[in-house]
C-alpha positions in Angstrom: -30.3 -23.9 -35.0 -33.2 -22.5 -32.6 -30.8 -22.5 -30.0 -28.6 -20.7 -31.1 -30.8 -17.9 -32.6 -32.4 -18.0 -29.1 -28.9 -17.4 -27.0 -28.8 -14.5 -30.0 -31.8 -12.9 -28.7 -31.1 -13.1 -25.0 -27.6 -11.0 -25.7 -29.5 -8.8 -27.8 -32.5 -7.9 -25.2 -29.2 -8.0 -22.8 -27.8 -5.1 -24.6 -30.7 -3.1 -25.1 -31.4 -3.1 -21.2 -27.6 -1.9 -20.8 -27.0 0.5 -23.3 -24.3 1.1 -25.0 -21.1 -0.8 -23.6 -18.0 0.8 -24.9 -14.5 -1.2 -24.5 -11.7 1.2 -24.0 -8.0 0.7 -23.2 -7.0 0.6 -19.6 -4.8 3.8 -19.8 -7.7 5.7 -21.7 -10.0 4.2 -19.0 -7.7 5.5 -16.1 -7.6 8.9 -18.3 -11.2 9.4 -18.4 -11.6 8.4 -15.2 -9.0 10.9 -13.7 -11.1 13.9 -15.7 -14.0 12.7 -13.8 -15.7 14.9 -11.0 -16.8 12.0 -8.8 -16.3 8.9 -10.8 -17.9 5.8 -9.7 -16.2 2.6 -10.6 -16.9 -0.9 -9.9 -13.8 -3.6 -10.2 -13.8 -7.2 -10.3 -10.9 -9.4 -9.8 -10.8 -12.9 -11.5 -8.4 -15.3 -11.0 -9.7 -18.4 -13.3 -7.0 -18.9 -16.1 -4.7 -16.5 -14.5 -5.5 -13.1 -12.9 -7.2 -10.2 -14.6 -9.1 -7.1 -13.3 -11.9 -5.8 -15.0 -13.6 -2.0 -14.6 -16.2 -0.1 -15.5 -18.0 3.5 -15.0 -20.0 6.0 -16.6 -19.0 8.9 -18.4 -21.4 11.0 -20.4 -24.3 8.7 -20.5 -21.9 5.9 -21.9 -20.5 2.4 -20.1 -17.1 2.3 -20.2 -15.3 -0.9 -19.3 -11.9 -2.1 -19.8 -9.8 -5.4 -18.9 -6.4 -6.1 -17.5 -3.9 -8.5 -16.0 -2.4 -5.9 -14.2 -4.7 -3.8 -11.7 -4.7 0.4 -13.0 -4.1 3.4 -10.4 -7.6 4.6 -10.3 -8.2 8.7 -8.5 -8.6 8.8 -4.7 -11.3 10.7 -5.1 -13.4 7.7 -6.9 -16.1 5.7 -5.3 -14.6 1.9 -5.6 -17.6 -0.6 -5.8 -16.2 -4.2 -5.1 -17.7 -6.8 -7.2 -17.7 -10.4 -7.5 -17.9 -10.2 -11.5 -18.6 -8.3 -13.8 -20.8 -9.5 -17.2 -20.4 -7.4 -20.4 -22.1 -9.1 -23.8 -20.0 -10.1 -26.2 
């Protein structure tokens, strides 16, 4: 039972330190990110279980992230930061 209210507290503290972490659809993620002046967005590829993409950015002080099996058409004009994973709390 401590355990588990521990691991409780850790997400929470994780959260705090993040902000707030909103999950959006991939196509409204693609939208907002194609509105964006010079959109940053990081992108992990997973391939445990199958393949899946995951993506997020920042748009007006908020995290948006979004997961896929299929990889989206992000804007030329974004800055693509490769990563090796990426951790949201659930």
């Amino acid at each position: 039972m401590a355990e588990a209210a521990a691991h409780a507290a850790i997400i929470a503290q994780a959260i705090k330190a993040s902000g707030a972490i909103v999950r959006v659809e991939p196509e409204d993620f693609q939208r907002l990110v194609g509105r964006m002046e010079d959109p940053v967005v990081v992108i992990a590829r997973r391939s445990f279980f199958g393949e899946r993409f995951q993506y997020l950015t920042s748009y007006k002080g908020l995290i948006l992230y979004t997961k896929t099996s299929e990889p989206i058409g992000i804007s030329g004009r974004a800055e693509i930061i490769a990563a090796r994973s990426i951790w949201v709390p659930q």
